[in-house]
MARNUVEX-713724 format. One record per residue (C-alpha): residue in three letters; x, y, z. Coordinates in Angstrom, 3 decimals, padded with zeros to 6 digits. Layout:
N
<rec residu="Ala" X="X" Y="Y" Z="Z"/>
...
END
This chain:
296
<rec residu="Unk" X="044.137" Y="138.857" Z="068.114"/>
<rec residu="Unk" X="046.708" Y="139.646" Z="065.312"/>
<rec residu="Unk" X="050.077" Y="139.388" Z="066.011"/>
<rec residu="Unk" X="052.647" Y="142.045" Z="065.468"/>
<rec residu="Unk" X="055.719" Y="139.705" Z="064.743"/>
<rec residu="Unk" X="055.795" Y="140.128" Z="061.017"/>
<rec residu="Unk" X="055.614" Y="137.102" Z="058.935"/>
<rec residu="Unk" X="059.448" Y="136.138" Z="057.377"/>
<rec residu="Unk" X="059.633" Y="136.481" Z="053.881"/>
<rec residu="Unk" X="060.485" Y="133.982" Z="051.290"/>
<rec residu="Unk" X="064.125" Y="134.677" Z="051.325"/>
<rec residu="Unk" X="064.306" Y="134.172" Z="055.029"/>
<rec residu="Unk" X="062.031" Y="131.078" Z="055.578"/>
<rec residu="Unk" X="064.427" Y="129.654" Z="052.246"/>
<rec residu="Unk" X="067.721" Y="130.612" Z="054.638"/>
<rec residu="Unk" X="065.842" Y="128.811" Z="057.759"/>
<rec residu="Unk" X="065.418" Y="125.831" Z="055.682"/>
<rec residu="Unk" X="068.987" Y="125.847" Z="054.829"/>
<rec residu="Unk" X="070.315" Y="126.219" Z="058.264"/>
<rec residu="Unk" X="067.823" Y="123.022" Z="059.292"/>
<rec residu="Unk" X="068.754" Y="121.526" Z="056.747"/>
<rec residu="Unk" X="072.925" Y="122.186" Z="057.367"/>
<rec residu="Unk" X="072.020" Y="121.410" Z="060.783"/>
<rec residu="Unk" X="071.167" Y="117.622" Z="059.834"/>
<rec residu="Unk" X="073.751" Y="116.869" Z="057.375"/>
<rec residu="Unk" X="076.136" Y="117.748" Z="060.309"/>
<rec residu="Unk" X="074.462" Y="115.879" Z="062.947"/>
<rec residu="Unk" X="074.625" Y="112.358" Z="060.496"/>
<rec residu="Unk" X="078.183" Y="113.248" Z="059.867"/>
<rec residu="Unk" X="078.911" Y="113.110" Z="063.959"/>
<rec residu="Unk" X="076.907" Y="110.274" Z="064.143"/>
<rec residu="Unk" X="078.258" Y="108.505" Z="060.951"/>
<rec residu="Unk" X="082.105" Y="109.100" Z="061.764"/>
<rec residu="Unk" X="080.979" Y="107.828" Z="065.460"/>
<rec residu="Unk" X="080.139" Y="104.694" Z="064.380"/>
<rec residu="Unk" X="082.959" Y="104.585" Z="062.272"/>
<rec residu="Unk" X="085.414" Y="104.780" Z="064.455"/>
<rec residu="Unk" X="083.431" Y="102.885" Z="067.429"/>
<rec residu="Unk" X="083.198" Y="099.993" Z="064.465"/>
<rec residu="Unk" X="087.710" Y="100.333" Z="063.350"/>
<rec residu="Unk" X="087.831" Y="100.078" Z="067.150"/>
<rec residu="Unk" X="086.034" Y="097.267" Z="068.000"/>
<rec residu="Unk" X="088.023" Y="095.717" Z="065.098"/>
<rec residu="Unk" X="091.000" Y="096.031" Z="065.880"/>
<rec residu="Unk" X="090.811" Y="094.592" Z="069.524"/>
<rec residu="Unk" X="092.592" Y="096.940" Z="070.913"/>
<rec residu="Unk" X="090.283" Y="099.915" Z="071.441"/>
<rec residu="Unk" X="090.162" Y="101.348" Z="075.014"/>
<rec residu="Unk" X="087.249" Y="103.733" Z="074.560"/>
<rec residu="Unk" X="085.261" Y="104.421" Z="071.374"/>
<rec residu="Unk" X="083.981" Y="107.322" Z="070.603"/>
<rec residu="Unk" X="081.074" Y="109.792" Z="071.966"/>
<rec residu="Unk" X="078.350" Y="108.909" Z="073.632"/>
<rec residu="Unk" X="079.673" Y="105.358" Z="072.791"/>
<rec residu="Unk" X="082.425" Y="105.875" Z="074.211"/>
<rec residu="Unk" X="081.231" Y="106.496" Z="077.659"/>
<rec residu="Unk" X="079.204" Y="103.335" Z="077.331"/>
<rec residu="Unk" X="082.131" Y="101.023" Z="076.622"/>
<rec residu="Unk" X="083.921" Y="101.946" Z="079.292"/>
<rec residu="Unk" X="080.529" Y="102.050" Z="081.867"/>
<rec residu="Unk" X="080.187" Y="098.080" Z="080.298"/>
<rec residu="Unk" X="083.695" Y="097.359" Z="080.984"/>
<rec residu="Unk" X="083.481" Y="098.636" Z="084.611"/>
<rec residu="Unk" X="080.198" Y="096.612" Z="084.816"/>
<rec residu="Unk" X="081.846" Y="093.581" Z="083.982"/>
<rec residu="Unk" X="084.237" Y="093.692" Z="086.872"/>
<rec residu="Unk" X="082.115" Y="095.369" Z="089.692"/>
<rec residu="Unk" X="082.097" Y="093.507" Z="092.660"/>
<rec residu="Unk" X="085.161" Y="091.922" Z="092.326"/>
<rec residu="Unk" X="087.441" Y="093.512" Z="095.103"/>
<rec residu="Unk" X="090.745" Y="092.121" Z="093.594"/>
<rec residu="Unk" X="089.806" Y="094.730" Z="090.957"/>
<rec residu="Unk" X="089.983" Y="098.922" Z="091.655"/>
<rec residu="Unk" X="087.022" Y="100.583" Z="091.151"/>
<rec residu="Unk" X="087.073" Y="102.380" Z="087.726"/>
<rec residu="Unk" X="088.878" Y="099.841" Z="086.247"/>
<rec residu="Unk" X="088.316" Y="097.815" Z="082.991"/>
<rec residu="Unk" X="087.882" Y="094.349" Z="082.294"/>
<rec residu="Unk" X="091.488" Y="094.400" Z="080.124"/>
<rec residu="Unk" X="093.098" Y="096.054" Z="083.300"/>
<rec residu="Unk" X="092.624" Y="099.668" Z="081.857"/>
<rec residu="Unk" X="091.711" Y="103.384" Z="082.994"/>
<rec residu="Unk" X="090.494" Y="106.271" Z="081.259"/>
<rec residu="Unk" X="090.777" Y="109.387" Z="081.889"/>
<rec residu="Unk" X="088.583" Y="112.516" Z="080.239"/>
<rec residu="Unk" X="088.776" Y="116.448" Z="081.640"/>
<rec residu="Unk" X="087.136" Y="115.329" Z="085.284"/>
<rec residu="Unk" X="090.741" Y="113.871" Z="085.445"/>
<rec residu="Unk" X="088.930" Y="110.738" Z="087.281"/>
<rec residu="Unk" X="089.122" Y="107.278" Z="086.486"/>
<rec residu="Unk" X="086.394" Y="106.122" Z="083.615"/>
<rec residu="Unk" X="086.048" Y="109.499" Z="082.591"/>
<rec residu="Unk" X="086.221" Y="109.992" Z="078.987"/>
<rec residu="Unk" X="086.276" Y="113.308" Z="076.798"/>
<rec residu="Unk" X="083.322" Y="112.738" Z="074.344"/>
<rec residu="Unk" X="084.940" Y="112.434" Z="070.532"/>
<rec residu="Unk" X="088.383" Y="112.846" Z="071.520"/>
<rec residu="Unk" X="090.909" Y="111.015" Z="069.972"/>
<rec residu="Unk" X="092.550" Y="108.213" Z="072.829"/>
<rec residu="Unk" X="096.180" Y="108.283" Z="073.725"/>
<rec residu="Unk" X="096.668" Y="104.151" Z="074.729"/>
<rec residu="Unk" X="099.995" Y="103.719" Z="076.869"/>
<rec residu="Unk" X="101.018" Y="100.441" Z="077.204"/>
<rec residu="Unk" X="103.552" Y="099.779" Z="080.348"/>
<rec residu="Unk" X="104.492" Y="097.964" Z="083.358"/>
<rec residu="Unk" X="105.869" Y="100.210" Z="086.431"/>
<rec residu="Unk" X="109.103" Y="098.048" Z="086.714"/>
<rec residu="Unk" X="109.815" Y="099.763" Z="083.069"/>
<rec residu="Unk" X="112.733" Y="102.684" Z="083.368"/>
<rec residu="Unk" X="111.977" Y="103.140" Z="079.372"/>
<rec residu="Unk" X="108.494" Y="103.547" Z="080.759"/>
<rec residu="Unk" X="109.037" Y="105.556" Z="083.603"/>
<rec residu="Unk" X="110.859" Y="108.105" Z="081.610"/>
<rec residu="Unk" X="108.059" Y="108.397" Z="078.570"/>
<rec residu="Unk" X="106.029" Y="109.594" Z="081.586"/>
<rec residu="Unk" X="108.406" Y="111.887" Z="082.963"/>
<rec residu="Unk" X="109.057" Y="113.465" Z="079.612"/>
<rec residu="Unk" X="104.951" Y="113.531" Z="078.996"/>
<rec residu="Unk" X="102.844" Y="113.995" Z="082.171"/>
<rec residu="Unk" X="102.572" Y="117.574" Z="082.094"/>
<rec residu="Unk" X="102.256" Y="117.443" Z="078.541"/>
<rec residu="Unk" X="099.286" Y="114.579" Z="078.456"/>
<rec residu="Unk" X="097.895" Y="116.250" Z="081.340"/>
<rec residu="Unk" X="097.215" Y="119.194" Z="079.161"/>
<rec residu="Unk" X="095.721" Y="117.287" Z="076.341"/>
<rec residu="Unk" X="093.306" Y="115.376" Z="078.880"/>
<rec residu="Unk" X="092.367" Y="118.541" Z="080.598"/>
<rec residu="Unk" X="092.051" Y="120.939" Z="077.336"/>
<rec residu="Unk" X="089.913" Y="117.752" Z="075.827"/>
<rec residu="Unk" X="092.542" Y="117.011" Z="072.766"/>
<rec residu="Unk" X="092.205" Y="113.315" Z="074.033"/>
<rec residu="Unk" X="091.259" Y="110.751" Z="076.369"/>
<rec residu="Unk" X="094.090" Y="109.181" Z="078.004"/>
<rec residu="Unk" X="093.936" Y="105.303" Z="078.681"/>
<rec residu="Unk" X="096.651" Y="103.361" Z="080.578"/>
<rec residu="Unk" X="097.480" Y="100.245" Z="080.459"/>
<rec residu="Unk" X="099.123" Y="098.777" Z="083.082"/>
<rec residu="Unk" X="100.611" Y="095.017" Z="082.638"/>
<rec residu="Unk" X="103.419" Y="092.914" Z="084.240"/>
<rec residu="Unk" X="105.467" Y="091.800" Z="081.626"/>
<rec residu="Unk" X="108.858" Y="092.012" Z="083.163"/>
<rec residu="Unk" X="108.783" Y="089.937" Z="086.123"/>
<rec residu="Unk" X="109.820" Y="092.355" Z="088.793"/>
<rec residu="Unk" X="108.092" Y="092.255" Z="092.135"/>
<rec residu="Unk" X="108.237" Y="096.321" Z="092.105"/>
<rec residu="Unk" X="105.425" Y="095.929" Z="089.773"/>
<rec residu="Unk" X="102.993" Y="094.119" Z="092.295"/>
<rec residu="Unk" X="103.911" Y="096.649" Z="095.047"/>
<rec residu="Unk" X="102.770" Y="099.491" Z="092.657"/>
<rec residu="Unk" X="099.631" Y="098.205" Z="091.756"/>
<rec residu="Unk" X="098.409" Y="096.547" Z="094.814"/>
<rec residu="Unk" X="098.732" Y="100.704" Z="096.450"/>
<rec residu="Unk" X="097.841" Y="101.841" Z="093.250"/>
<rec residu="Unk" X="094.701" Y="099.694" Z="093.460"/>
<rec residu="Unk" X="094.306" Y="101.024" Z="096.879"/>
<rec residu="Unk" X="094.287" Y="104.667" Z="095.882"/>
<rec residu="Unk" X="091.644" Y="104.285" Z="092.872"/>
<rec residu="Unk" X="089.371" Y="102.470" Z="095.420"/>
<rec residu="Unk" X="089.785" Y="104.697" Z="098.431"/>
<rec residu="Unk" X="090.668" Y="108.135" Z="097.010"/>
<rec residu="Unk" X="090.244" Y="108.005" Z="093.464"/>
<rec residu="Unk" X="090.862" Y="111.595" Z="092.715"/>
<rec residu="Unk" X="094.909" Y="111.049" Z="093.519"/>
<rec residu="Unk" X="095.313" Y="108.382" Z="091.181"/>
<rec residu="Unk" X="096.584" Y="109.711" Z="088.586"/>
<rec residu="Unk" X="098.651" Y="111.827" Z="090.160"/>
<rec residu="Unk" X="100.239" Y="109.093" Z="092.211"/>
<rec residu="Unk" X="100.389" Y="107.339" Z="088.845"/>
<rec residu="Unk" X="102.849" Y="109.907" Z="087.604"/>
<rec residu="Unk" X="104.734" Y="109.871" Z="091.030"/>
<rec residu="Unk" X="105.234" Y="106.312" Z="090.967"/>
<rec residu="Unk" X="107.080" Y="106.361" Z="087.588"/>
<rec residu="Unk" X="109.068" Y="109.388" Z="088.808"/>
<rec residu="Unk" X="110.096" Y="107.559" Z="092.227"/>
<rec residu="Unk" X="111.122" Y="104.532" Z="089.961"/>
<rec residu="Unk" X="112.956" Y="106.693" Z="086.738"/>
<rec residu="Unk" X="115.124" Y="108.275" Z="090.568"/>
<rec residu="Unk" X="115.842" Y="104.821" Z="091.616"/>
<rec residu="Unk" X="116.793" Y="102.779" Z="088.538"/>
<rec residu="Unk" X="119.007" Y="106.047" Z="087.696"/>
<rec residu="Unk" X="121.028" Y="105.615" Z="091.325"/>
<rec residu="Unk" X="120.873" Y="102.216" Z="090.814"/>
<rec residu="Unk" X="120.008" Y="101.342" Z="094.001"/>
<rec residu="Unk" X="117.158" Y="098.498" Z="094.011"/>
<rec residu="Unk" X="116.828" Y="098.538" Z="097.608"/>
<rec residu="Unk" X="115.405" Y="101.766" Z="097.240"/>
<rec residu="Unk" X="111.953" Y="099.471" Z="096.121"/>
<rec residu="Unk" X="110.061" Y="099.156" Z="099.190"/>
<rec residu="Unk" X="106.646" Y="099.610" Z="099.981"/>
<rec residu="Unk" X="108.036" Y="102.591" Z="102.780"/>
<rec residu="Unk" X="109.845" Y="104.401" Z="099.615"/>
<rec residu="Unk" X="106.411" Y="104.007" Z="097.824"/>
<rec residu="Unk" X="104.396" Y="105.045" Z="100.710"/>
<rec residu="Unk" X="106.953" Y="107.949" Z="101.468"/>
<rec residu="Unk" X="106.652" Y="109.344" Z="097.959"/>
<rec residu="Unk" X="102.646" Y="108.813" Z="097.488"/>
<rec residu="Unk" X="102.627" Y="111.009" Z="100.645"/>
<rec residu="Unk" X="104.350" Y="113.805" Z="099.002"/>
<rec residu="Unk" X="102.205" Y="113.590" Z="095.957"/>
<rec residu="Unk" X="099.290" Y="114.084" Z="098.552"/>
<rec residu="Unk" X="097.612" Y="110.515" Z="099.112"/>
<rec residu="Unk" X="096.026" Y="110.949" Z="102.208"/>
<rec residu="Unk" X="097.891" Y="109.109" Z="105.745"/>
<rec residu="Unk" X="094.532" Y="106.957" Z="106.364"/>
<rec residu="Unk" X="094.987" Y="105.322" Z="102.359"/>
<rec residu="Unk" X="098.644" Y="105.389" Z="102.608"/>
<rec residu="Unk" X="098.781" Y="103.099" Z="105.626"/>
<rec residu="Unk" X="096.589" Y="100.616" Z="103.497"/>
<rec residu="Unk" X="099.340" Y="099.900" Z="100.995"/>
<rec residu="Unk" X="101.437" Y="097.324" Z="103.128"/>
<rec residu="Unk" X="098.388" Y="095.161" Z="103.706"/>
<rec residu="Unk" X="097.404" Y="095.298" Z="100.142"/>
<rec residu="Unk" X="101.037" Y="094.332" Z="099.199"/>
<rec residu="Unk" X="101.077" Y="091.632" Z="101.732"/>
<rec residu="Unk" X="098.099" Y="090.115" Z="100.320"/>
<rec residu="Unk" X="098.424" Y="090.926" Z="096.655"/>
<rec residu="Unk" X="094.883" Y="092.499" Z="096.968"/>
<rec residu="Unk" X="094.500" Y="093.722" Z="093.637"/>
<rec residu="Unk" X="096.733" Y="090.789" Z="091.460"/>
<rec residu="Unk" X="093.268" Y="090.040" Z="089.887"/>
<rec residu="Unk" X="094.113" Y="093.665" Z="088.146"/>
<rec residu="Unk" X="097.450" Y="092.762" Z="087.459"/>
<rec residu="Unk" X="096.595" Y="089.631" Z="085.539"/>
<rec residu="Unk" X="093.898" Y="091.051" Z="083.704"/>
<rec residu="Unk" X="096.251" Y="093.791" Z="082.301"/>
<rec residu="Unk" X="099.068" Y="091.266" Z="081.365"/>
<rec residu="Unk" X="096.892" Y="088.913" Z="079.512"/>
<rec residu="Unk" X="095.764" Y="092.080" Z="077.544"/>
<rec residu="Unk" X="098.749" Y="092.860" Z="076.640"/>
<rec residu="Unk" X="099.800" Y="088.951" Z="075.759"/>
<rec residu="Unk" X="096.343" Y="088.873" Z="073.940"/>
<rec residu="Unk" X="097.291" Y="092.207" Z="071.936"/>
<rec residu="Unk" X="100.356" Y="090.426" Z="071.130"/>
<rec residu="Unk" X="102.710" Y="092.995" Z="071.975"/>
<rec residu="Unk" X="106.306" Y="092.596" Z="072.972"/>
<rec residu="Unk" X="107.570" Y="095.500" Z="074.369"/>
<rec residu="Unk" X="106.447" Y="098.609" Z="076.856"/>
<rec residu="Unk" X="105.821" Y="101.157" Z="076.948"/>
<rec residu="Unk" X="103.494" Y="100.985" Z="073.741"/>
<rec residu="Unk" X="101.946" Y="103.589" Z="072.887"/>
<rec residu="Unk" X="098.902" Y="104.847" Z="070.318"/>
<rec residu="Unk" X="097.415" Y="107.936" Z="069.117"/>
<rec residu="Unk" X="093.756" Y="107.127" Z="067.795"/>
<rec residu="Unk" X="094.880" Y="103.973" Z="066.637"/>
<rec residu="Unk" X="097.852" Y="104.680" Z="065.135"/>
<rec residu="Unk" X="100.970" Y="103.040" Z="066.689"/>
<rec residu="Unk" X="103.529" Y="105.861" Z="067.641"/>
<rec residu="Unk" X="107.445" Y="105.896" Z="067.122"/>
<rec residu="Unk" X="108.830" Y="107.202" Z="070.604"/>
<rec residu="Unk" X="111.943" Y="107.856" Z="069.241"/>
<rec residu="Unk" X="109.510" Y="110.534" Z="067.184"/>
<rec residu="Unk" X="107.659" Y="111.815" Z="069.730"/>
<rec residu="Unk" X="111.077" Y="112.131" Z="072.392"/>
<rec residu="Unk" X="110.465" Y="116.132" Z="073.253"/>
<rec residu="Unk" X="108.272" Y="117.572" Z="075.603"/>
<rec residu="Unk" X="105.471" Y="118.982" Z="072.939"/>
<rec residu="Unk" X="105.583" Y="116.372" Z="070.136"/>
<rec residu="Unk" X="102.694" Y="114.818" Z="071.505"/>
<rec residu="Unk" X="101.276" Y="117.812" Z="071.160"/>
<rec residu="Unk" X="102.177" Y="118.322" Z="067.625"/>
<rec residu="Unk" X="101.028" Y="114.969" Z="066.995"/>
<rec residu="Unk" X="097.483" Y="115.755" Z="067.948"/>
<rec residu="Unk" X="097.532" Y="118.509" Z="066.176"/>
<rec residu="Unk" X="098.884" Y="117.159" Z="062.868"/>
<rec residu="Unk" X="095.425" Y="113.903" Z="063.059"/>
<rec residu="Unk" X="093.201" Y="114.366" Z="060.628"/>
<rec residu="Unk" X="090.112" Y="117.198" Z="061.136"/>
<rec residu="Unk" X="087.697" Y="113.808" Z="061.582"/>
<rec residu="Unk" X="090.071" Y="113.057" Z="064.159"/>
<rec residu="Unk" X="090.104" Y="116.065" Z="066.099"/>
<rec residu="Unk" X="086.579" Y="116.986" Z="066.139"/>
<rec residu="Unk" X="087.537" Y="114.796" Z="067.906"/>
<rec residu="Unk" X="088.063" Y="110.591" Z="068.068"/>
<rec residu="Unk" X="090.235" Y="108.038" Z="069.425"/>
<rec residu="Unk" X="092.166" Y="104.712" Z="069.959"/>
<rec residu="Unk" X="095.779" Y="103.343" Z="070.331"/>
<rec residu="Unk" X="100.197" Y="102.309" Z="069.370"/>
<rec residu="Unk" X="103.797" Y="101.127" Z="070.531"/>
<rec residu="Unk" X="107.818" Y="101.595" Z="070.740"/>
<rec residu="Unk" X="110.337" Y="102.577" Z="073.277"/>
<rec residu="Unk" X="110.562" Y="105.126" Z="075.692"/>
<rec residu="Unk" X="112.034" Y="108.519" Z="075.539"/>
<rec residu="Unk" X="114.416" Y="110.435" Z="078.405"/>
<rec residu="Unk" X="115.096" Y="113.745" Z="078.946"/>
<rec residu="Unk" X="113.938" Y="116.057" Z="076.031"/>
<rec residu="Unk" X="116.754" Y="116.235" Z="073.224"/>
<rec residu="Unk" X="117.797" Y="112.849" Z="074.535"/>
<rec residu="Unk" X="119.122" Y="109.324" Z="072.388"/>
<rec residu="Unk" X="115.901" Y="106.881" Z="073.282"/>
<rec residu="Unk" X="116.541" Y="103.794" Z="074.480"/>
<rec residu="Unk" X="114.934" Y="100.666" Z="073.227"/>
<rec residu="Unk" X="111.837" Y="099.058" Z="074.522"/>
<rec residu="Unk" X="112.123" Y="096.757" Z="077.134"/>
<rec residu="Unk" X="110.722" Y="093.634" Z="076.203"/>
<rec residu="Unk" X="108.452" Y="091.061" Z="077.869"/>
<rec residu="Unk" X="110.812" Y="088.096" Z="079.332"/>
END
């Protein structure tokens, strides 16, 4: 039986074979500049999360390398790091997105107020997919406030994962509001617990933090990021990179120049790609920034 679709002409057929043929070119590009950057990243050492498809898989192979191991969080890299993509859930990545690396160690008031200044501000990023956010948490300054954080932070990722970062952010605050009333007696697990309660970790996790402190539960974690950050060869936190590119804080010390950062990467970038950077930390908006504070 004939059909009644007519046949296209030579013009169109001619325009379909363009269009394939467009469609091809494009698809090597993607998967040429993927390998591109997934190769500059595995070069320079200090990649958190390639990109893609790739991406996805480095960070599954880190996770893989550590699963088990109870003295490290679920979601958690090999070097001690977390992504974060749109699902805003540790691991997650945003496919082709450029990665924001930050460097830092919670006993770090430089650090504490880079975050304060940018959480709102990288939360947009992560959840609008402009990039994926990886943290990297170390202990370079000596200060027993960092093990309390971590061993309850490592008790959040494993037992309600979905607060993390949010108690992440809340952690840096409580510490920015204590090293500002200088008042170091304000660093106890209760003022931890207290404030991770507000931020809306559930009771049943939050009465899991003094144990995990007690015990150092997750140091494993804490060592792993430390010797990352020795291994990297860095000096000072917070660090921080934009798709490989180390970032000067002093720069970047408003609430949207992250932002215009992102925006300002190259189209290759954008479409979009990632990696990492370092200097110090930046206060309030409009403020003088400090320098970094170093590693003892």
């Amino acid at each position: 039986m004939a059909s009644n679709t007519p046949r296209p002409t030579k013009a169109e057929r001619r325009a379909a074979a363009r269009a394939k043929a467009q469609a091809l070119r494009e698809e090597q590009e993607r998967r040429e500049r993927r390998l591109k950057i997934t190769r500059r990243a595995l070069l320079g050492g200090g990649v958190v999360a390639a990109v893609g498809a790739t991406a996805a898989l480095v960070v599954a192979s880190r996770r893989n390398a550590v699963s088990g191991d109870p003295r490290i969080p679920k979601g958690v890299g090999d070097d001690g790091s977390l992504t974060y993509g749109a699902a805003m859930t540790p691991g997650s990545v945003n496919e082709g997105a450029p990665v924001l690396d930050v460097y830092f160690d919670y006993a770090c008031h430089f650090c504490a107020n880079f975050d304060t200044l940018h959480a709102d501000e990288i939360s947009r990023l992560v959840k609008d997919e402009k990039v994926t956010l990886a943290l990297h948490p170390c202990k370079i300054l000596g200060q027993n406030w960092t093990d309390i954080v971590m061993n309850a932070m490592g008790v959040v990722l494993d037992r309600q994962p979905e607060m993390a970062l949010t108690f992440h952010n809340a952690a840096l605050a409580l510490f920015s509001e204590i090293f500002a009333s200088r008042d170091a007696s304000r660093q106890t697990v209760d003022e931890l617990a207290d404030t991770a309660k507000k931020a809306g970790v559930s009771q049943d996790v939050v009465k899991a933090f003094e144990k995990a402190v007690k015990d150092n539960s997750y140091g494993k974690w804490t060592e792993a990021g430390t010797n990352a950050f020795k291994d990297k060869k860095l000096s000072a936190t917070p660090t921080v990179f934009l798709d490989g590119t180390q970032l000067d804080l002093q720069a970047v010390a408003t609430a949207t120049a992250l932002t215009e950062a992102v925006a300002k990467l190259p189209a290759a970038a954008q479409t979009p790609t990632g990696d990492a950077a370092q200097t110090p930390a930046g206060g309030d908006a409009g403020a003088p920034t400090p320098s970094p504070e170093s590693a003892g």
